[in-house]
N, C-alpha and C positions, 0 to 999 in steps of 0.2 A: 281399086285394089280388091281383088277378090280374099275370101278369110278362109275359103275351102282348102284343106291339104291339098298340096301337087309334088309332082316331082319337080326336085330343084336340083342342077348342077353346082354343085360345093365350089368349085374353082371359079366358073365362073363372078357367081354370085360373091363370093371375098374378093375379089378384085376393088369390085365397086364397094363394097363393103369398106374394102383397106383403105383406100384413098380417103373417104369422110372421116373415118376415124382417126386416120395419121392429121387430119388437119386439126381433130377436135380436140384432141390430146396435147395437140403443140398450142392448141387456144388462139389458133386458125379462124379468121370468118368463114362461116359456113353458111350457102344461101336454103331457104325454106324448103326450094325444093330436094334440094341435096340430102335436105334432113328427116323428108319426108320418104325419098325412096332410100334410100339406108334403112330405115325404120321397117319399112316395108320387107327390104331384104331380110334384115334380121329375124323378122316375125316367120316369113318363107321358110328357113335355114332352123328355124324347130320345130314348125309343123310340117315338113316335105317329108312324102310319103310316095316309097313305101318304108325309104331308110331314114332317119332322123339324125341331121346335123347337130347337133348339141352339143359333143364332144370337139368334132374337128372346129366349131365355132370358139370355144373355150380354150382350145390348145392356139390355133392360130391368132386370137384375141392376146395370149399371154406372150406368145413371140414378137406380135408387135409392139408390148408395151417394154419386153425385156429389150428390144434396140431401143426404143426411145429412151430409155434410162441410160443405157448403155451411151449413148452420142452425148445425154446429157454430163453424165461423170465423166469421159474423157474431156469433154470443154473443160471442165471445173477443173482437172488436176494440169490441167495449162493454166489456171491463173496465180498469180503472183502471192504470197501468205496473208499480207495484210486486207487484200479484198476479196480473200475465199470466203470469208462470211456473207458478205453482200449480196455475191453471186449465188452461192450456195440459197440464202434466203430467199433469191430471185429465182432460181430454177424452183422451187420448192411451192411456190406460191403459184407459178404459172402451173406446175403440173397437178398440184392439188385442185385448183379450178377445171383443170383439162381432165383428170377423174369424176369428176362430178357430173361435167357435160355427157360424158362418157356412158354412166353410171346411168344417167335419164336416158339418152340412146339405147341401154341394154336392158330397158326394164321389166319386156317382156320377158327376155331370157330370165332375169335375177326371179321373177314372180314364176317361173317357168319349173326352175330349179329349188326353190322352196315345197312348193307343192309335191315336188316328185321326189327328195332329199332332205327337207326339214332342216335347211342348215342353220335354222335357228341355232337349233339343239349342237353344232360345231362348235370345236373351238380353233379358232382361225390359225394361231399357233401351231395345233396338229396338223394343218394341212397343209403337204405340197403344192407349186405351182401349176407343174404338167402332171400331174398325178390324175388317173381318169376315178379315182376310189370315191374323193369327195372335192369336191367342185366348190368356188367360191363366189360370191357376187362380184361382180367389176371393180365396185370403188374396193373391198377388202382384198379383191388380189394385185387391184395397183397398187395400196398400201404397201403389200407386202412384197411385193417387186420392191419396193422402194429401199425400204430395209433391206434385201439379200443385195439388190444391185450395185444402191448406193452408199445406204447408211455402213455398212459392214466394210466397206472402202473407205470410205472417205471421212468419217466422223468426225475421229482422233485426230485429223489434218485443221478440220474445221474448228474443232472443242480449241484444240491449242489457239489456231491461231485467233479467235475469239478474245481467251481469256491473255493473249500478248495484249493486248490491248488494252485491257485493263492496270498493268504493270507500267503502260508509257503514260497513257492519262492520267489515269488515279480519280478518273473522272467515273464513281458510279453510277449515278444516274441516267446519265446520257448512256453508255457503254451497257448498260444493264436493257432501258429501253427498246433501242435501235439493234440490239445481237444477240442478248438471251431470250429478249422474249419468244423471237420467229425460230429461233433453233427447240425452246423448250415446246412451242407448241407443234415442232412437226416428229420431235423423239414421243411426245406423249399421244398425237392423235396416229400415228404409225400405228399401236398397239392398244390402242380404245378396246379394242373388241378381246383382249386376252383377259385372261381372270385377274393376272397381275398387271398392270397395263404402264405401270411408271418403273419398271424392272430396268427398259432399257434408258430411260432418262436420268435416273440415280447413279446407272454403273457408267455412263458415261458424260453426262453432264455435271448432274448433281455435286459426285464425289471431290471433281479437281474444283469446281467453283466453292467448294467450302474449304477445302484446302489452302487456297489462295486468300480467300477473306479471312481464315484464319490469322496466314502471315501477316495480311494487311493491319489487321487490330491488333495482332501484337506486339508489331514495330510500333504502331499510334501511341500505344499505352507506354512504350520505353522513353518515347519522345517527351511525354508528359510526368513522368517518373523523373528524367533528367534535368528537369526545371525544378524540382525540389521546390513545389510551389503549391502547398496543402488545397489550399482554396481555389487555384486554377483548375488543377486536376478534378477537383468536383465538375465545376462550370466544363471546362472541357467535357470529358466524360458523358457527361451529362447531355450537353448538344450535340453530341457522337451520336448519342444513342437513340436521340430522338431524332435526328437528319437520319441514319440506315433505317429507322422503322416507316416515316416516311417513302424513302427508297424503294424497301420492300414493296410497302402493300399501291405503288402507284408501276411500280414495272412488271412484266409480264411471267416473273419468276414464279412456278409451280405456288400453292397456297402452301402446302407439307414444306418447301425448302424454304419460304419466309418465317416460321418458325423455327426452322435450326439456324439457320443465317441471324437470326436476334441471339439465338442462344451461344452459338460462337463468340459474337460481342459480348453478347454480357457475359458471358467466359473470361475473358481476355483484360475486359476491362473492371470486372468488377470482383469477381470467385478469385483470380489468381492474387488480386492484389488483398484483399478483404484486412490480413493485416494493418498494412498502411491505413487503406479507409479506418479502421475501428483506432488506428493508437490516434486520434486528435481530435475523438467525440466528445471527452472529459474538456477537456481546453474548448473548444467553441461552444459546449452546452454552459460551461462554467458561464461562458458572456454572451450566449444570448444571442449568437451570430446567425440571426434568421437565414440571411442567405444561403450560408455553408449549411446548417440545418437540413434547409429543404432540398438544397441539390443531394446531399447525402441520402437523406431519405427516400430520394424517389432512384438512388441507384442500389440500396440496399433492398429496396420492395421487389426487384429481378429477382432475386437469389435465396429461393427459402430456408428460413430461419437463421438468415445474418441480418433481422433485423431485430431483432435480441437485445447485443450490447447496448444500440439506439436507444431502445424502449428502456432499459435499466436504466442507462447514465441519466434520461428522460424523467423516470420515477423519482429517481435518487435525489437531482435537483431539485423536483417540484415539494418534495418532505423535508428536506434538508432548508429551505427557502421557508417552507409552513411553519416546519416548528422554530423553529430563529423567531417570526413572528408572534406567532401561540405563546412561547414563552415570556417575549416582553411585555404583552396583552397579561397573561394572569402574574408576573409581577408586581404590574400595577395594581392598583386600587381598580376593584370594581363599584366604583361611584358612577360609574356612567351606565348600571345596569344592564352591562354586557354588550354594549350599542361597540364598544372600540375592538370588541373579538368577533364578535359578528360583520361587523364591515371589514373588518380584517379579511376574512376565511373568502366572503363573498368578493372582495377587489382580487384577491391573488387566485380564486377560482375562476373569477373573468377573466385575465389576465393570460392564463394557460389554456382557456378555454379557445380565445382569440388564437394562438399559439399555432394549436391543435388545426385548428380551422384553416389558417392563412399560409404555415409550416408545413405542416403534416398533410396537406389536404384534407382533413379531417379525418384520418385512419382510425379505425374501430379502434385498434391495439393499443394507439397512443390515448384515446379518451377512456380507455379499460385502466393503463395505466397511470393515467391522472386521478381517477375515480377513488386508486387503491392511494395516492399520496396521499390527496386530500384527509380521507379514512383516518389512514395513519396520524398524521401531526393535529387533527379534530380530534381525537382522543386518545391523543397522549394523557399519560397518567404521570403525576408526579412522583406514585411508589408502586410497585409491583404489583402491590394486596389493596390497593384503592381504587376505588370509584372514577371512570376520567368527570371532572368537571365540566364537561363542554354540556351535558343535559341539563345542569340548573344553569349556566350562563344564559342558555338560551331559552328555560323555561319563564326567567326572569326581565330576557329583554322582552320575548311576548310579553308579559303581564306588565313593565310599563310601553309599552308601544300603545294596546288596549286600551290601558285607564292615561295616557297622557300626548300621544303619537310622538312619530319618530320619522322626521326626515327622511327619506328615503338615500341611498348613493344613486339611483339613478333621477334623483327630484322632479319625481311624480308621487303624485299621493295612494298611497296603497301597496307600491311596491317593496315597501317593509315584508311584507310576508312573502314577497318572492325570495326575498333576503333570510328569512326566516326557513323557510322550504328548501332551499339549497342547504345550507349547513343542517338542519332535519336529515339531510340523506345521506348525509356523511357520518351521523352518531350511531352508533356499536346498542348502545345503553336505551335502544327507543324505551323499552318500558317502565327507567328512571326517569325519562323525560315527560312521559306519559301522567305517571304518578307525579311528579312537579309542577307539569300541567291540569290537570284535573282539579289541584287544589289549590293554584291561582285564580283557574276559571270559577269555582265556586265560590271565591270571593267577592269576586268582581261580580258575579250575579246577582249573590244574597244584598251586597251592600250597595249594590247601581253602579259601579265602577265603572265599568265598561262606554267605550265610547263611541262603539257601533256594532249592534248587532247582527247587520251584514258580514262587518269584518269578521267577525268571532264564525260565522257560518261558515264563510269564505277559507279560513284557517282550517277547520274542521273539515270543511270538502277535501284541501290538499290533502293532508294526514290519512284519510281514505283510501285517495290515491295511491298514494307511496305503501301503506301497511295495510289496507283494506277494512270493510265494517265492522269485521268483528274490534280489532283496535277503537275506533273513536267510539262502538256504542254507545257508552255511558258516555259521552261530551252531548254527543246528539239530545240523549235523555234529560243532560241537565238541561238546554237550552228548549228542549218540549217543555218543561214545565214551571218553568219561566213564563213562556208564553202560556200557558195555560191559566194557571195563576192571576197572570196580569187580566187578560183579555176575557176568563168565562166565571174564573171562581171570584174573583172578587167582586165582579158584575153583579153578580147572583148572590152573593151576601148582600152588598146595598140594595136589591128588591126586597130581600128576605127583611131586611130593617125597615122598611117604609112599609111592607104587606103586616108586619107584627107593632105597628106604631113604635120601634125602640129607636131608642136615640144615645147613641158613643159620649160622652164628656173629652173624648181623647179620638186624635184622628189612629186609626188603625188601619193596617195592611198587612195580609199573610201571605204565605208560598208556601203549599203544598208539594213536598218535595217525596221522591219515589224511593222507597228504603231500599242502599243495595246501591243508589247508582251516584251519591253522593258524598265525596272524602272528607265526615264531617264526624266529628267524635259522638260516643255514642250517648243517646240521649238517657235523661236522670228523671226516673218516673213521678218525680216531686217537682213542683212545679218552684220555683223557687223567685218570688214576685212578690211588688207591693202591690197593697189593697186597692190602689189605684189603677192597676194594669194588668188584675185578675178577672177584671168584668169583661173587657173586649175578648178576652180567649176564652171564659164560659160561653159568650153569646156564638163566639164561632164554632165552635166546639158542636153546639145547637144546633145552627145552622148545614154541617156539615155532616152530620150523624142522620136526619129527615133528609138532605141532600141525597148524600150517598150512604146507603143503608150497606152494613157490613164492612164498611172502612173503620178503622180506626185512626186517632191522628196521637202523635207523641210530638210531646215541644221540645224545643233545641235552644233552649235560653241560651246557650255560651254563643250562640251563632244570631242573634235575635240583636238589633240597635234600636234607639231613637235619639229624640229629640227632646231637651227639656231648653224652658226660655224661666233664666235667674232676673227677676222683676226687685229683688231686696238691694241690688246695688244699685252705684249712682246714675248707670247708663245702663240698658239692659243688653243680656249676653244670650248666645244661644249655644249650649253645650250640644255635642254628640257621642252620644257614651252606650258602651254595652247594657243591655241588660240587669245585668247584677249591678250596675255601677249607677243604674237609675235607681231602680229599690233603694240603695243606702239612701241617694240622694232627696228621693221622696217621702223618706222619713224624715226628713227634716224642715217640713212643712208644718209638723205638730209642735217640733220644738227646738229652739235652737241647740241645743247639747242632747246630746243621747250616748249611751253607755255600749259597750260593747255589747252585754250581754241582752240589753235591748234589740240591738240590730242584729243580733243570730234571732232571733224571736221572731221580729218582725221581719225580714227578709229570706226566713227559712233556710239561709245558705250554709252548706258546710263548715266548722271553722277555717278551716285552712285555706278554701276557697274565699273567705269573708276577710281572712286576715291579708292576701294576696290585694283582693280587690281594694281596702282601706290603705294599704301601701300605697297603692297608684292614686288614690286620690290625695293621699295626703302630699306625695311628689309633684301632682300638680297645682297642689295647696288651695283645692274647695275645701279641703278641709283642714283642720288644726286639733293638735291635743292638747287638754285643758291641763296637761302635768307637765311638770317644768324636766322633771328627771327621764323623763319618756321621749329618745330623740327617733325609735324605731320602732318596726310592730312588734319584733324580738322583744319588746321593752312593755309591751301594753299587756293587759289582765282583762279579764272579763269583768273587771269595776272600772276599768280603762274610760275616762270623757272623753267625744269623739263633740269639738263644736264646728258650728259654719263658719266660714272664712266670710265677713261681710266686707272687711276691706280689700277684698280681692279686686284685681286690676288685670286687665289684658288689651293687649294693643288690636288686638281682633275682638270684633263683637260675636263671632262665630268661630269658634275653635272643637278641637274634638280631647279627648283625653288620651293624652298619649303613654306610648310605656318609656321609663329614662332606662333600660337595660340596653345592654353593649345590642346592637342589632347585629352585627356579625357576630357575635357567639352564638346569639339567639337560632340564626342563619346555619350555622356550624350544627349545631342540635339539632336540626330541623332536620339537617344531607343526612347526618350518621344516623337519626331511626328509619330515613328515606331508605338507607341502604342495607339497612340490617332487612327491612321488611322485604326488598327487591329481593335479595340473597334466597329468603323463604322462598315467595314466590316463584322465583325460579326455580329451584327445589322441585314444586311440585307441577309446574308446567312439563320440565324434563320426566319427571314420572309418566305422567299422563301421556305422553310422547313413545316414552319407553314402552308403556303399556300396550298404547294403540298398533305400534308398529310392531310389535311381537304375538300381537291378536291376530294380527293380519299375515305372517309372515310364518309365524309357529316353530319354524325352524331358522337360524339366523348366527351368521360371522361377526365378532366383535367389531371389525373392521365396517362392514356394511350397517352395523346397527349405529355404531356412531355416525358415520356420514347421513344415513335416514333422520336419526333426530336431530343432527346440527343443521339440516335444513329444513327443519318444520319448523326452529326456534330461532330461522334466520333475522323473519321481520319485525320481531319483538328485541332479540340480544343474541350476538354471538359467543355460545356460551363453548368454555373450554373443555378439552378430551379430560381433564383431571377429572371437573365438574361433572356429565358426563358417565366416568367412568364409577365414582362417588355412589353414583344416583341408581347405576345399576348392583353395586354392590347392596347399597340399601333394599332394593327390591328384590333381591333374593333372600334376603336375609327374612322378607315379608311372602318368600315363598309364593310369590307372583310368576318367576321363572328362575330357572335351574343351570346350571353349567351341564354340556353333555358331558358323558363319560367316558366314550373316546377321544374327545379335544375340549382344553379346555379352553378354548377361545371361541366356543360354539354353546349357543343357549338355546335353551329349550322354554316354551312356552307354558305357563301349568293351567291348564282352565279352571 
């Protein structure tokens, strides 16, 4: 084949031309050679010179494809209604292949007409068939033959009789498969190439198959309304919804119409009735009826924000269940050290947690709303103007879990403080808890209580977590200097005693503790000690001054123990006693009887301190008073005889001196200065809050200044708009900031 232009006869050359194309369009065998002088022709019939076939090629091309459509619609409107789709799908399929062959046949011409018209730049919609203006490629103007010839005839014959067939079967699956798909893919590739290209598939498919699925689902849902059968209707419903979603995304309906096809169902089935569904959440959340639970909630999650009532009736229960609990817990005796409120809070937070997880699928909203029950019935208060209890219950069950352990609910060792951590995140009150805690832990430190320093770290880590470093620092600090203490400074005394040949009569050990980071009363610049137990704190003293040049150290006698062993009875005993309570006792090593006013002399103690401390000794009867009419210290004088108890008796050879006062009053005195001093402190936390955020902001709405500081003071206490409001009046009043003068609910900053 030559590639030179020639002259070509037009007539002739479509002859031969017509015949390969009528076959390739009907999806005719066509042999190699046929397809090779076709191709031939065609190339001929745009380059023939001196006139140029282009146009009579593209006009006679569209008249043989406007009969071929044409024979094919009148078959089609001879077939019978029920299997106009099949055929319809069948002519559709063979002519879309028969375009394509086509399409490669004329590819010279399509690359011909690009180059010389840019039909890129068309929109196939504007263009006529025989129109000589703007010319199409082959496959775009069999497309659109297809559309004027056939689709524009026959559709509405085909759509209907389609969707009859869904009304005999009721079978969507199958019917959706085998009849929408091949119809929606030949309404949407017909118009591929327009700007709006599913225009014709919406107005004429789309519309009547949602219309009909409409009916469908709201006949289902009458049928299931009819049964009067609460719990059915979930389950039903429920397997509706999930058999059409199925449905959908496996048959060949457009992706845009599987989403309104779901939203029609859940239209139907779920929006119209929401009523019904919400009046019988109170009655199956009353009992707990997972089942109905979960199928509810996974048909209330379609439709936003009707899952609401769910989540309310959901809270209501889980607070309403706590505090019932919470309450019977602090009725009782707290003799179990808070162990039966804490396993309380943490089984009923498992409990809902499992709920959450198993029920809900674990929905954010539902564990949002568990978060806030818990909250709630964890610090319930017993009066408006009080304190909730839940921060000493649990500052308490830490401190005996510490010095004694504690079982765990799930019986592994250590899981107390997972137990501990949980209810932690539930308290309002963290920095009453804090300050509870603090001065547990300081006991347990000073006096060895503790009964794993791991654990105590480990506790310390969580609390970090939850509220961050600035909260636990001083925990961290106490337990630095602990170890310090133990491991470098007392190290370094025993060299300091061996390098200076000194020798102790008495075993001793100190703790250097860091002023500021310990809740310990403040110390009393007199040392107040017998002559006995004055030598070991001058030599440290010593030791620690050439040690560390520029420290100072102050003693903490009220926080100071030992050890004394009574050798004058029949079997020997070993006492554990404070400080002051050894002094007395070591005075009486010179003589069996001593005077009051001897042992203010000798032990330098305050009286009132001195008279405290002779109470408790004489409660635990080391000692005795030598006056018959003397039964109290209210009764004794500074000529008062204080003698030793020789015939004293105890069933332990090791005992400590205990106090006989009520321990729950003691307990009670303890909360109420806990809480007076909280109340301060928050005071001036919300200042400093106020301040900060009015430094920054200089201009600022009552509204917005509250919500700023209620969440900077969220991870210590959530403190109230009264509280708050208080804190800001105080600080005007200290002319820190100002009310504007055109609103007064607008402050101004004063530098």
């Amino acid at each position: 084949m030559s590639l030179r232009p020639r002259q070509v006869n037009f007539q002739d050359t479509w002859r031969h031309v017509q015949l390969t194309a009528n076959e390739i369009v009907s999806v005719k065998p066509v042999t190699n050679r046929n397809w090779s002088d076709c191709f031939s022709d065609i190339y001929s019939l745009c380059v023939s010179y001196p006139d140029c076939h282009l146009e009579q090629l593209y006009n006679s091309t569209c008249d043989l494809l406007i009969d071929h459509v044409t024979r094919l619609r009148r078959k089609l409107l001879q077939v019978e209604g029920q299997h106009l789709p099949q055929v319809y799908t069948d002519s559709w399929e063979n002519y879309r292949e028969g375009a394509r062959y086509l399409n490669i046949l004329y590819s010279y011409f399509n690359r011909e007409f690009h180059n010389q018209n840019n039909l890129s730049t068309c929109d196939p919609s504007d263009i006529q068939p025989n129109s000589s203006v703007h010319l199409m490629e082959i496959y775009q103007l069999a497309m659109k033959l297809w559309k004027v010839e056939m689709v524009d005839h026959v559709i509405s014959l085909v759509v209907q009789a389609t969707l009859a067939e869904f009304n005999k079967e009721c079978n969507w699956v199958v019917e959706m498969c085998w009849h929408i798909a091949p119809l929606t893919m030949s309404l949407v590739e017909i118009e591929s190439e327009k700007s709006s290209p599913l225009q014709l598939y919406e107005d004429t498919l789309e519309a009547p198959l949602l219309s009909l699925f409409s009916a469908h689902c709201k006949q289902y849902s009458s049928q299931l309304l009819e049964q009067d059968d609460y719990s059915n209707y979930l389950l039903q419903a429920g397997a509706k919804l999930d058999e059409m979603r199925g449905v959908f995304s496996t048959s060949g309906v457009h992706p845009s119409t599987q989403a309104k096809l779901a939203a029609v169902c859940e239209e139907h089935l779920i929006r119209d009735h929401l009523g019904y569904l919400c009046s019988g959440v109170n009655t199956i959340m009353k009992n707990e009826v997972k089942s109905d639970l979960g199928n509810l909630c996974r048909l209330l999650c379609c439709v936003k924000g009707a899952l609401h009532p769910l989540l309310t009736a959901f809270e209501e229960h889980v607070k309403s269940k706590g505090m019932a609990a919470v309450v019977d817990c602090l009725d009782r005796k707290q003799g179990d050290a808070g162990v039966n409120f804490v396993t309380t809070v943490v089984s009923m937070h498992a409990h809902y947690v499992n709920m959450v997880v198993e029920v809900f699928n674990g929905h954010c909203s539902f564990q949002c709303a568990l978060d806030r029950a818990c909250r709630m019935f964890v610090n319930m208060k017993q009066a408006p103007l009080l304190h909730s209890k839940a921060p000493f219950i649990l500052s308490r069950y830490c401190d005996h879990a510490f010095r004694k352990g504690i079982r765990s609910t799930c019986d592994r060792d250590g899981n107390w403080i997972n137990d501990a951590t949980t209810v932690f995140k539930f308290i309002d009150d963290k920095d009453l808890f804090l300050k509870c805690y603090s001065k547990a832990l300081a006991k347990r430190l000073i006096h060895r209580l503790s009964r794993s320093t791991e654990a105590e770290e480990d506790m310390i880590l969580r609390l970090r977590r939850t509220c961050g470093c600035q909260y636990v620092c001083r925990l961290q600090r106490m337990l630095l200097d602990i170890s310090l203490s133990d491991d470098d400074i007392m190290d370094k005394f025993a060299t300091y005693l061996k390098s200076t040949d000194s020798k102790l009569d008495v075993s001793f050990s100190a703790l250097v503790l860091q002023s500021g980071s310990w809740p310990l009363a403040a110390a009393n610049p007199c040392i107040p000690m017998a002559t006995e137990l004055v030598i070991p704190l001058q030599m440290f003293e010593q030791f620690y001054k050439r040690q560390f040049s520029g420290k100072g150290l102050t003693w903490i006698m009220a926080a100071s123990s030992g050890e004394l062993r009574m050798t004058y009875l029949d079997k020997p005993y070993t006492v554990c006693a404070p400080a002051h309570h050894m002094s007395i006792l070591l005075a009486f090593n010179s003589s069996l009887c001593h005077s009051i006013s001897f042992l203010l002399e000798h032990t330098n103690l305050e009286e009132m301190e001195l008279m405290k401390t002779i109470q408790l000794l004489l409660d635990n009867k080391l000692l005795l008073v030598n006056e018959e009419n003397c039964v109290c210290v209210g009764d004794l004088t500074s000529s008062s005889q204080l003698v030793l108890n020789t015939n004293y008796s105890n069933k332990r050879t090791r005992f400590k001196v205990t106090s006989f006062d009520g321990h729950d009053a003691i307990q009670e005195v303890e909360q109420t200065q806990m809480q007076s001093g909280v109340d301060v402190d928050r005071k001036l936390i919300l200042q400093a809050a106020v301040v900060r955020v009015m430094k920054g902001r200089r201009v600022l709405q009552h509204s917005a200044l509250v919500q700023e500081v209620s969440s900077l003071s969220t991870l210590q206490f959530r403190p109230s708009v009264a509280l708050i409001k208080s804190v800001i009046e105080a600080l005007i009043e200290k002319q820190y900031m100002r009310r504007s003068d055109s609103s007064p609910t607008q402050y101004h900053y004063i530098a």
